[in-house]
N, C-alpha and C positions, 0 to 999 in steps of 0.2 A: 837545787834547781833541776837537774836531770832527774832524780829521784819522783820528783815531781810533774814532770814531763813522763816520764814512764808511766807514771801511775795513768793519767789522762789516753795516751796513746794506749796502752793496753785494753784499759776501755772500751774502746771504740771497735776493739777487735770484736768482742762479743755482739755490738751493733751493725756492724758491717757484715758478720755472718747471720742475723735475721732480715736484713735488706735484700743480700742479694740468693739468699735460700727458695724464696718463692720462684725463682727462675730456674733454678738449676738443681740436680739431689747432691746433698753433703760431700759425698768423698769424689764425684764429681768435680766439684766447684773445687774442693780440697786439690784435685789434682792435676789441674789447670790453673790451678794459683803457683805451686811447687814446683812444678815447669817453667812459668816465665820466670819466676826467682832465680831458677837454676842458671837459666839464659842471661839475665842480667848479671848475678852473681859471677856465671861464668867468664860472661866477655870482663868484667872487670879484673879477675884473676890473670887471664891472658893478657891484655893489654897492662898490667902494670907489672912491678917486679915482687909482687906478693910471694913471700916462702912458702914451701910446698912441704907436703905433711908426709912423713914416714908413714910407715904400715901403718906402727901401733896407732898413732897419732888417726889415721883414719877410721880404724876400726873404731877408736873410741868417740871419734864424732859422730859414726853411721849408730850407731847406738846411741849416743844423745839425738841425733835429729831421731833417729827414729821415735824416742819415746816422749818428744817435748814439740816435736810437730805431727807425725803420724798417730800418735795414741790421745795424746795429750785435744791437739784439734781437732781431728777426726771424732772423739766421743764426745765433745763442746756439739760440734757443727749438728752432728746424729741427732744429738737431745733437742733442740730446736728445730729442727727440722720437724722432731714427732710433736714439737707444741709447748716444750721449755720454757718459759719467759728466759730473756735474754739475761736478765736481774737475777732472775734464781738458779742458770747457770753461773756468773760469779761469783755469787753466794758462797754455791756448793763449793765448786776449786778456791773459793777465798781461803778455806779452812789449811790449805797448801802451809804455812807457817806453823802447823800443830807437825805434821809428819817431819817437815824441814829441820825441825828442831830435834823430832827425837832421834833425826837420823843422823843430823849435826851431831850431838850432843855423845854417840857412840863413836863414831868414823872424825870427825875433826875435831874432837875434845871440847867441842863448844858448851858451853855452861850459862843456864839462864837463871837469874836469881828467881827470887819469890815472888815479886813484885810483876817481874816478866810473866813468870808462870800465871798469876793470877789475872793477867794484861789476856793471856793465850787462853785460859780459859773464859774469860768472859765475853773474848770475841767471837769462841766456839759456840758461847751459849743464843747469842746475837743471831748466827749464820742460822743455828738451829732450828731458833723462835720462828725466821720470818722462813723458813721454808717448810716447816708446819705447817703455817699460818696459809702457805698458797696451798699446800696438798690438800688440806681441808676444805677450801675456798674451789676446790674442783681446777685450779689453775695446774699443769703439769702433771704426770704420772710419776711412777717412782724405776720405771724405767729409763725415762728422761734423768732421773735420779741416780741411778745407778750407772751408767754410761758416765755422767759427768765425776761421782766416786773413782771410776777408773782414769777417768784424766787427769784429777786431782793425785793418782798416784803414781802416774808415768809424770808429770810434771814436779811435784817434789824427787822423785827418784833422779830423773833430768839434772836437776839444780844443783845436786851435790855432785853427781859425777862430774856436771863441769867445772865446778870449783876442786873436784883432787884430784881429776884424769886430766883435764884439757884446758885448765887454768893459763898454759904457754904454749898453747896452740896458735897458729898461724889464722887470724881468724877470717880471713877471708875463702882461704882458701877450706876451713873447716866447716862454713856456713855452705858453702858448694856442695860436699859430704854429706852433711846435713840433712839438705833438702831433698836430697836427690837420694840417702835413706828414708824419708818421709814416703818421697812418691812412689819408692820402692811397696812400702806398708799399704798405700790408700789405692792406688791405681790397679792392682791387680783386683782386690773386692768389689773397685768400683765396675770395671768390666765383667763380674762375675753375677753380681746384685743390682745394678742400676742401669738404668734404660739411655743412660750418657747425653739425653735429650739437655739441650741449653736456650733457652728463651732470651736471645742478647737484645736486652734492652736497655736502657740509657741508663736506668737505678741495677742492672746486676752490673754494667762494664764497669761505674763509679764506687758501687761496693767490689769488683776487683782489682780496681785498681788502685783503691786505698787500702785495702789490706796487703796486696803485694808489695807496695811502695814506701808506706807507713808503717804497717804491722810487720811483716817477713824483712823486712830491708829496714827500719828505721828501728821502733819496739823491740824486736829481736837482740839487735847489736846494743841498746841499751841495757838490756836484762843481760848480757854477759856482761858488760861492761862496771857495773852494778858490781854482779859477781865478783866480779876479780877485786874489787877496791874493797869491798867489806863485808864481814863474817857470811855464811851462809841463811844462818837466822834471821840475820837484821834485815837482809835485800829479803829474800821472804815473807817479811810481814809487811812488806809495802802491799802484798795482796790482801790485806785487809780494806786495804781504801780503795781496792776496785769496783766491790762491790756498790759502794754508795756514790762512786762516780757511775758507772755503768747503769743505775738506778734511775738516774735524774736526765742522763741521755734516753734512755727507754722510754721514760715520763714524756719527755718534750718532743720524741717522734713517731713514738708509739703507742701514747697513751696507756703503758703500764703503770698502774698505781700500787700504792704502798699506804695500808692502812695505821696510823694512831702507832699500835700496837708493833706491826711493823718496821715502823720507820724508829720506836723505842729500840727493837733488834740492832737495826743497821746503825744505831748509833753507838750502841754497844761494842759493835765491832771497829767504831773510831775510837771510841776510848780505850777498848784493847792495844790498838794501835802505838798510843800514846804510852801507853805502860810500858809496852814491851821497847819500844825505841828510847823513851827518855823513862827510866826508870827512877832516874834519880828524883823527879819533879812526886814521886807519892813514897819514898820513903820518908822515914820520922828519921831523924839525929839520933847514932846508931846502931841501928836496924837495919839489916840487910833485904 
């Protein structure tokens, strides 16, 4: 159930950063979201008796926020902003359980059979087809491309550190840390590159304020949460199902389509999904 609830909230994040984008530029909007978080996150730290985090303990979170909401969001937000489909952003960082794994697989002795392997390749082949299929199609650039490449590798990087460095970290008061390395990363560029202009209007405060609320305060603590209970891989490849959630939201508010051939990809990368989680259901009596 939570697993599943993540998958959907996550989602949304990538919809609610092309809703409220047309108002505001990216690390912008990024750095007025990381603020009130820090604000809520804060007064909740004070006001309760949450544990407070040694050095190490912060340094290691300012380097996870930094690179799972400053890098990580920041390069999402950028690619959409220049004309990303919201869908072929998830796409891309879907691929997040290909790295997750081979970085599990050195650093926590994590081991994926054959069955998995060939679950992880066929969901890379998935991701690949339909983001072909847009670059082709004249939908996005391969700069939009390559900015979300770089999220996709500050968010796997993210994922394992917080599963060995900050696995029993105090997490409220580590989410504080966090954000507040994020706004570290985004606010200075943002004042350096962007015009700080913001358009408040009724569709960017509703896109701020369910990402703030939802995505940074609700999605967030589930995806650690996630972490901590099971292997690094397995919470990982739940980003296979973003992509085709985040698809069908796009579809129904913004008329992003997904052609035959396409939506062949994205199905591919459900049945990836399935290998890699329940491998057992496609071995033969056995076979590993």
């Amino acid at each position: 159930m939570v697993a599943r609830l993540f998958v959907v909230l996550w989602s949304t994040g990538f919809i609610g950063a092309k809703l409220g984008l047309p108002h505001a530029e990216p690390l912008t909007f990024l750095s007025l979201r990381f603020a009130i978080v820090m604000a809520i996150i804060g007064a909740w730290v004070a006001l309760s008796d949450a544990r407070r985090l040694t050095a190490r303990q912060a340094a290691d979170a300012a380097l996870i926020g930094a690179l799972i909401h400053g890098v990580y969001l920041g390069g999402v937000f950028v690619a959409i902003s220049l004309g990303t489909e919201a869908g072929m952003s998830a796409l891309i960082v879907g691929l997040q359980p290909i790295l997750t794994a081979l970085i599990a697989g050195r650093v926590l002795g994590e081991r994926l059979g054959r069955v998995q392997w060939a679950g992880m390749a066929l969901g890379v082949a998935g991701v690949a087809l339909v983001v072909a299929r847009k670059l082709d199609g004249g939908v996005g650039d391969w700069c939009g491309v390559a900015l979300c490449l770089v999220s996709l590798v500050a968010i796997s990087v993210a994922s394992i550190l917080q599963k060995t460095r900050a696995a029993d970290h105090p997490m409220r008061a580590a989410a504080f840390v966090q954000f507040a390395a994020a706004l570290a990363v985004t606010a200075p560029v943002a004042l350096l590159l962007e015009t700080n202009r913001i358009a408040w209007t009724g569709e960017f405060v509703f896109a701020l304020g369910w990402l703030v609320l939802v995505l940074s305060v609700g999605a967030i603590t589930l995806l650690y949460v996630l972490i901590r209970r099971g292997a690094a891989s397995n919470v990982a490849s739940l980003f296979f199902l973003v992509p085709a959630s985040t698809a069908l939201i796009a579809w129904g508010l913004f008329g992003e389509t997904l052609t035959a051939v396409e939506l062949g990809g994205v199905a591919a990368t459900a049945l990836g999904v399935l290998m890699v989680n329940r491998p057992g259901l496609f071995r033969l009596p056995g076979r590993g």
